[in-house]
DRENMAR-114956 format. One record per residue (C-alpha): residue number from 1; residue in one letter; x, y, z. Coordinates in steps of 0.05 Angstrom, whole numbers. Layout:
+-----+--------+--------+--------+--------+
! num ! residu !      X !      Y !      Z !
+-----+--------+--------+--------+--------+
! NUM !      A !      X !      Y !      Z !
...
+-----+--------+--------+--------+--------+
***
This chain:
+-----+--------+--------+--------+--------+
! num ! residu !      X !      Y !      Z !
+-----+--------+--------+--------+--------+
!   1 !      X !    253 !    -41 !   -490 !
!   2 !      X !    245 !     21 !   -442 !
!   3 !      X !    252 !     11 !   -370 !
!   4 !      X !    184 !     25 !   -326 !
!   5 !      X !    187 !     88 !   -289 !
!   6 !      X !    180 !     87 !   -210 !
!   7 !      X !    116 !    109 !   -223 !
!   8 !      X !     97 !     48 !   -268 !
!   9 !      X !    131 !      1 !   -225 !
!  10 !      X !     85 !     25 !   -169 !
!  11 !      X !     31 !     21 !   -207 !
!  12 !      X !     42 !    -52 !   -214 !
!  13 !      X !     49 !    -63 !   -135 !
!  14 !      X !    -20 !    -27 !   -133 !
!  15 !      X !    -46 !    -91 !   -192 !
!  16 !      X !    -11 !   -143 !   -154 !
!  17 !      X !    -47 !   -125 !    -89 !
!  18 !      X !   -115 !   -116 !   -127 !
!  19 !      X !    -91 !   -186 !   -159 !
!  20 !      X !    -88 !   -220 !    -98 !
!  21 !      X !   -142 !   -270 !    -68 !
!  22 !      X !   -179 !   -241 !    -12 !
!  23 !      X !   -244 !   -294 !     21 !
!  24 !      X !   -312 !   -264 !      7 !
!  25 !      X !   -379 !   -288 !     33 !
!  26 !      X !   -432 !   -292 !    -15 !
!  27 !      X !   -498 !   -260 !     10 !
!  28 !      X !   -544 !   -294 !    -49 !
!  29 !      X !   -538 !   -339 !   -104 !
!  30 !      X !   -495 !   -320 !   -149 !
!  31 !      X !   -480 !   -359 !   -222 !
!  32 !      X !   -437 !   -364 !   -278 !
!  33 !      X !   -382 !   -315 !   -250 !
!  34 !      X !   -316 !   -320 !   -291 !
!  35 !      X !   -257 !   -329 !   -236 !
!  36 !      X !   -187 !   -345 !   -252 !
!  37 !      X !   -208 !   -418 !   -229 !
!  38 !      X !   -261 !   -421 !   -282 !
!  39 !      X !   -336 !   -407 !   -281 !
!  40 !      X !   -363 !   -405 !   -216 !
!  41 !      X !   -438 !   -414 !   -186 !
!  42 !      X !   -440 !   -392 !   -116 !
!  43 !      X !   -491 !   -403 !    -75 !
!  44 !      X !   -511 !   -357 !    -11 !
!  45 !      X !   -468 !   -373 !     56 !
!  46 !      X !   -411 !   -399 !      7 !
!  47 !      X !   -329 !   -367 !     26 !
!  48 !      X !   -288 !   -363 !    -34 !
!  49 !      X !   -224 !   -332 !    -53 !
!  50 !      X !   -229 !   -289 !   -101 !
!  51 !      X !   -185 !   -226 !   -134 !
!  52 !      X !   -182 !   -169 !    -85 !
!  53 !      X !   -215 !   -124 !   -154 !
!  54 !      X !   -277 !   -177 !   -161 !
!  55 !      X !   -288 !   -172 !    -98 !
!  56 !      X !   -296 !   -100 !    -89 !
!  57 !      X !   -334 !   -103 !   -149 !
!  58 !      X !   -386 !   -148 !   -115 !
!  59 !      X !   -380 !   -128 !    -55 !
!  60 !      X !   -405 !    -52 !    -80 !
!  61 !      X !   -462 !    -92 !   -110 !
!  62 !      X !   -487 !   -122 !    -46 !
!  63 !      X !   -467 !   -195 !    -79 !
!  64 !      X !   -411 !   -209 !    -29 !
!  65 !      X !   -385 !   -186 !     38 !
!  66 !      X !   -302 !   -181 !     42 !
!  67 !      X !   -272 !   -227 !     99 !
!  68 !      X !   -208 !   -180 !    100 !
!  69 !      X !   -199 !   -138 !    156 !
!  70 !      X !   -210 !    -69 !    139 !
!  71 !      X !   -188 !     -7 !    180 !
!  72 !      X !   -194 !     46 !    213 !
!  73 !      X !   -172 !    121 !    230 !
!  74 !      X !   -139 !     80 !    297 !
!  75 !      X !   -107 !     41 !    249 !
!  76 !      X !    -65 !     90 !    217 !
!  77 !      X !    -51 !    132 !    275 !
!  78 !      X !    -26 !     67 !    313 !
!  79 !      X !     30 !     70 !    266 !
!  80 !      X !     36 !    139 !    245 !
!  81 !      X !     46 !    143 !    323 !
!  82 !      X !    103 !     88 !    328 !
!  83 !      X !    139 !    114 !    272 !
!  84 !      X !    147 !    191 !    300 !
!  85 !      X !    149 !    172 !    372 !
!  86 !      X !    174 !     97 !    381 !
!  87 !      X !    230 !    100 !    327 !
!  88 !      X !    299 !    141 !    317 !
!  89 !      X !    320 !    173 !    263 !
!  90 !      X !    348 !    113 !    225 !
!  91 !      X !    300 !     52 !    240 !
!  92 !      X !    236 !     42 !    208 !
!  93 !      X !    180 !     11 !    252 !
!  94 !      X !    140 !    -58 !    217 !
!  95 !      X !     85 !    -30 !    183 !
!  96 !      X !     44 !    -91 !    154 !
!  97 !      X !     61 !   -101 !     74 !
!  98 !      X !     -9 !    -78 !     54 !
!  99 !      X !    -12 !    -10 !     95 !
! 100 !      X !     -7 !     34 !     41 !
! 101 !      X !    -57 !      2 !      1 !
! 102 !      X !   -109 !    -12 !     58 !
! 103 !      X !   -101 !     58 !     86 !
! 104 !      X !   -121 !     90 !      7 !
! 105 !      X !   -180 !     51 !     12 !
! 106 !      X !   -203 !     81 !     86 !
! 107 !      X !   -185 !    148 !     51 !
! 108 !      X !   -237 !    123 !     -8 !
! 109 !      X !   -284 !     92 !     40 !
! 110 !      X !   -289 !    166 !     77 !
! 111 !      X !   -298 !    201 !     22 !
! 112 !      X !   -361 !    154 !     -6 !
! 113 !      X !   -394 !    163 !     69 !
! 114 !      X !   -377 !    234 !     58 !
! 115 !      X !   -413 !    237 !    -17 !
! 116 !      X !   -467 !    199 !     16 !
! 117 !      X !   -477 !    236 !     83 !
! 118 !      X !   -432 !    296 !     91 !
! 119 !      X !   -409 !    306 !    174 !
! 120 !      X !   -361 !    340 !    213 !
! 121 !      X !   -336 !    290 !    238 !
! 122 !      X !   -332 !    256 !    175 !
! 123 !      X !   -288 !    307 !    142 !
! 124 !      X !   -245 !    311 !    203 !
! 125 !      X !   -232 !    235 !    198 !
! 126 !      X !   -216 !    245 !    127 !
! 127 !      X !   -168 !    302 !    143 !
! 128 !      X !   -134 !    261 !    205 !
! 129 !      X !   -123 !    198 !    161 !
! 130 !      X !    -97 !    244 !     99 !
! 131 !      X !    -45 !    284 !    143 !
! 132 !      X !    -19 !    220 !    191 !
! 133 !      X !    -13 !    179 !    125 !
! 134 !      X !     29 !    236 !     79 !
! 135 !      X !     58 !    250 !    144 !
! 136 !      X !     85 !    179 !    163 !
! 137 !      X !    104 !    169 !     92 !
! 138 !      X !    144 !    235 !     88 !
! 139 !      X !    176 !    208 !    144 !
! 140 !      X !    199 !    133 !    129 !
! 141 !      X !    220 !    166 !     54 !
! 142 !      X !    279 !    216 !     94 !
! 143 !      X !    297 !    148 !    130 !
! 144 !      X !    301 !    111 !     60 !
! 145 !      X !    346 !    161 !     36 !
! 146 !      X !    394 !    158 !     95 !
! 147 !      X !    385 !     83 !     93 !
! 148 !      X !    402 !     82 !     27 !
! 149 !      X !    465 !    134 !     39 !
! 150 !      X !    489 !     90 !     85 !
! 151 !      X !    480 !     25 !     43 !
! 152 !      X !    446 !     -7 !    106 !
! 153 !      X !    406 !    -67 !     88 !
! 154 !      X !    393 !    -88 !    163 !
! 155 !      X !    314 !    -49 !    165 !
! 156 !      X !    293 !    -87 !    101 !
! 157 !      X !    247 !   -131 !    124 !
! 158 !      X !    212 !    -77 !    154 !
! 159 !      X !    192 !    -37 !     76 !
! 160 !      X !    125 !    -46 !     47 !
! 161 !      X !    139 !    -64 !    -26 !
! 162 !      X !    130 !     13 !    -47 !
! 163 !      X !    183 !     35 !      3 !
! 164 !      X !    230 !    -28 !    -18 !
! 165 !      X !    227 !      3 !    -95 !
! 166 !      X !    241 !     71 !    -70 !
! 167 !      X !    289 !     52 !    -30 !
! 168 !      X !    319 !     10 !    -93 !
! 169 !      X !    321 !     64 !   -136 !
! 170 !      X !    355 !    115 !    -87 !
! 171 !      X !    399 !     66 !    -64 !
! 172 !      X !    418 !     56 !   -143 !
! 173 !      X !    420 !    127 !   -165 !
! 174 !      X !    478 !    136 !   -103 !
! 175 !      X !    505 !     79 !   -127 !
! 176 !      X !    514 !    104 !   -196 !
! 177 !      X !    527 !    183 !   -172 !
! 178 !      X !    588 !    159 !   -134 !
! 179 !      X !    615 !    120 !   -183 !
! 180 !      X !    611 !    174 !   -226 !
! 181 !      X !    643 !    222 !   -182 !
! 182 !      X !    693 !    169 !   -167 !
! 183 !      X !    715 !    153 !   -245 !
! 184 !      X !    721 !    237 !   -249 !
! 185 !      X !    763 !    235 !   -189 !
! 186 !      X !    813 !    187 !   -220 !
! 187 !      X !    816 !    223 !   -280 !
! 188 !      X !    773 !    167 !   -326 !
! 189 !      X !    721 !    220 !   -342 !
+-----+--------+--------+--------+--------+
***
């Protein structure tokens, strides 16, 4: 069996996420809708739990409104802003587990009000949101790697679940480099 690559690994934290049960208000009737539960028939006003992807599938339908908090461009400069200013050069600030994957969807939400209705300040959003996130990401990976040089588990807690693979599979690859190195060094290689 071949091992999944990082990218198919991350792949599966983007399923699990779209997997789990967010609550969504139905706005009308709605009948015979397969859920994991079983066949469902909602009725307007009703709050249900359903997969994040059936959800969004209703939702863009105009069956059901997500109860999730979504965000903003404040959101991600909040903690693009803590993690360059508030943090040294080996700590990682708490980002919430779901950042990654609620700040792709403001980047997806911006560009359907964009396709829709095309402003300035639209496209600036877009452009602020796209450089803080690639920019606070760029940032937490060079702390990953010296994290992972260092073989310091003590900032953790603190990884979303992309950042705790990539940090996994740095952290292994060093592992593996210096015991290469170090079987060479005694001669065993």
């Amino acid at each position: 069996m071949a091992l999944l690559s990082v990218r198919e690994r991350l792949e599966l934290v983007r399923l699990d996420y779209q997997a789990r049960g967010v609550k969504s208000l139905f706005l009308r009737d709605y009948r015979g809708l397969p859920t994991p539960g079983g066949i469902l028939n909602a009725r307007r006003g009703d709050e249900i739990e359903l997969p994040r992807w059936q959800a969004m599938e209703l939702a863009s339908r105009g069956i059901v409104e997500i109860k999730d908090s979504s965000v903003d461009i404040d959101y991600v400069n909040m903690y693009h802003f803590r993690e360059r200013k508030k943090t040294g050069a080996n700590e990682l600030s708490q980002l919430p587990q779901d950042f990654y994957m609620k700040a792709g969807e403001l980047v997806r939400r911006l560009n359907s009000l964009i396709r829709e209705s095309p402003t300035q300040m639209l496209f600036r959003d877009r452009e602020v949101v796209e450089r803080n996130l690639v920019e606070l990401a760029e940032s937490r990976a060079t702390k990953l790697l010296r994290l992972a040089q260092s073989g310091s588990e003590e900032f953790k807690e603190r990884m979303t679940p992309e950042e705790a693979l990539v940090y996994k599979v740095i952290r292994d690859t060093i592992e593996s480099w210096r015991s290469y190195i170090g079987s060479l060094a005694r001669g065993e290689g």
